[in-house]
Residue frames relative to the residue before (quaternion, step in Angstrom):
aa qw qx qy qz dx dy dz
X 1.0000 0.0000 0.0000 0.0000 0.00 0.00 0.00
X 0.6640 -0.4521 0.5818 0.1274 3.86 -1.07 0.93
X 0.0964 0.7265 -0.6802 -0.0179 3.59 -0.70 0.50
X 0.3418 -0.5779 0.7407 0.0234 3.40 -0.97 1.52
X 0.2668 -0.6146 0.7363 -0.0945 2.89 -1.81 1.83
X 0.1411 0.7456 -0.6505 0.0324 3.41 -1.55 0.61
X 0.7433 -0.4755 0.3502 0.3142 3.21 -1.54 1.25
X 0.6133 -0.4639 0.4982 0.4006 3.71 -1.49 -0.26
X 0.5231 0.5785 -0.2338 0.5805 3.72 1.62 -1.35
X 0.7455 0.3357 -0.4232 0.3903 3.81 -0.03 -0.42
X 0.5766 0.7638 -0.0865 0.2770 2.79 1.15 -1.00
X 0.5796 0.3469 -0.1425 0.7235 2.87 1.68 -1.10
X 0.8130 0.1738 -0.3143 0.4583 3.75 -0.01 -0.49
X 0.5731 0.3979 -0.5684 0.4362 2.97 0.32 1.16
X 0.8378 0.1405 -0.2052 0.4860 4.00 1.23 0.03
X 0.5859 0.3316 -0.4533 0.5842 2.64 1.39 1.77
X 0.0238 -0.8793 0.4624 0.1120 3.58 0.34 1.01
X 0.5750 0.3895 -0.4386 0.5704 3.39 1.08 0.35
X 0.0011 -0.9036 0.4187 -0.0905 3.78 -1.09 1.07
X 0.4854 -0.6714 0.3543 0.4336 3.14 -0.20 0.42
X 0.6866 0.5069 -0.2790 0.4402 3.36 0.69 -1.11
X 0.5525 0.5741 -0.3939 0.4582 3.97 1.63 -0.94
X 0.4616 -0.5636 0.5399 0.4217 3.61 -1.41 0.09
X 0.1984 -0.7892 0.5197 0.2601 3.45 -0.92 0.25
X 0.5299 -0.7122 0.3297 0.3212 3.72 -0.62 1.63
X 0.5067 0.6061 -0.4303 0.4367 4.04 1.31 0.06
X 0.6777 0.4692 -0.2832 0.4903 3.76 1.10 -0.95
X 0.6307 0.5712 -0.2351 0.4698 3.19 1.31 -1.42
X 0.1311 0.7947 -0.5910 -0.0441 3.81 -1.27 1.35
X 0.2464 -0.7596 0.5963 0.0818 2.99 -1.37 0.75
X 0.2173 -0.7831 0.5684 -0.1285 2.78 -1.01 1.38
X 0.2594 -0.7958 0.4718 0.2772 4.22 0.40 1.17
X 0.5794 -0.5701 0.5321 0.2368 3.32 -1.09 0.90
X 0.6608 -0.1483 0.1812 0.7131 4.61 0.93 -0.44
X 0.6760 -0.5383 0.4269 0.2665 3.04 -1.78 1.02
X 0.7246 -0.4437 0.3783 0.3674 3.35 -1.59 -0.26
X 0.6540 0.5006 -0.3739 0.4264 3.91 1.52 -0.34
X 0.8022 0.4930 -0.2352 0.2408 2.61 1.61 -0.92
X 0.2926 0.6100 -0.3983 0.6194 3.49 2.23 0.23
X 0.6150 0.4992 -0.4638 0.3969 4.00 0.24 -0.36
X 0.7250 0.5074 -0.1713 0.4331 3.33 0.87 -1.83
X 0.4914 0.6844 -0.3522 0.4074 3.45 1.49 -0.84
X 0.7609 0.4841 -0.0106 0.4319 3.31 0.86 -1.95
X 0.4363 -0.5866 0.5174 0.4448 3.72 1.43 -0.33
X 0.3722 0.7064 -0.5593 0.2228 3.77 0.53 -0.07
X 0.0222 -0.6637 0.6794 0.3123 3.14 -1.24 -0.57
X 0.6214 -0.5537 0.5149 0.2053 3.95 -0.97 0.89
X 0.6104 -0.6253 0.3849 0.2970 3.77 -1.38 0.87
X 0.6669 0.5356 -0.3198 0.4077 3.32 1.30 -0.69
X 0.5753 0.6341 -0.1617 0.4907 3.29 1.87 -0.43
X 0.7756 0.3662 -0.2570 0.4453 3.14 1.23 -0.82
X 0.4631 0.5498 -0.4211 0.5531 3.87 1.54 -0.67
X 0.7179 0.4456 -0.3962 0.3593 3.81 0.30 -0.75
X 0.5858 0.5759 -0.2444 0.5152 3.98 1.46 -0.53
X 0.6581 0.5034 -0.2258 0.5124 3.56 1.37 -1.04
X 0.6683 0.2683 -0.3580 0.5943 4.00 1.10 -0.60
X 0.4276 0.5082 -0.6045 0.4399 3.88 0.50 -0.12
X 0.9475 0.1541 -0.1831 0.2119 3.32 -0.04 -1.03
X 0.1004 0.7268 -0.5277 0.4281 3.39 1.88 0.81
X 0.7852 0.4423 -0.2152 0.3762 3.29 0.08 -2.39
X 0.3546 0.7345 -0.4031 0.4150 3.40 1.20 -0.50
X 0.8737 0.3150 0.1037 0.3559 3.11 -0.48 -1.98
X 0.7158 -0.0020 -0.0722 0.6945 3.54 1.00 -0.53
X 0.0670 -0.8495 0.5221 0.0358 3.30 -0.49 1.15
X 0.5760 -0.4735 0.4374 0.5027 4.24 -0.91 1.21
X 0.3255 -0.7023 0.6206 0.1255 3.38 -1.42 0.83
């Protein structure tokens, strides 16, 4: 078997996954770039509230209230 060497530095960031040198995801903000309809519309999508409202349009369509 090969014996695999490693620095003092890997060492630590590898058995210290929290670091000084690491960002830490508390300091770290994120802020989305457009909402979630508007990444649909982006994509040509069309959104669940969009599609249930297309699916009874076209129920009433097809079987229409007597």
């Amino acid at each position: 078997m090969e014996e695999i060497y490693i620095t003092e530095k890997e060492l630590e960031y590898y058995s210290n996954p929290i670091s000084i040198d690491m960002v830490n995801e508390a300091t770290a903000s994120y802020k989305p770039q457009m909402s979630f309809e508007e990444a649909v519309k982006a994509c040509n999508g069309i959104t669940l509230e969009e599609f249930s409202e297309m699916w009874d349009e076209s129920i009433r369509r097809l079987i229409p209230n007597p």
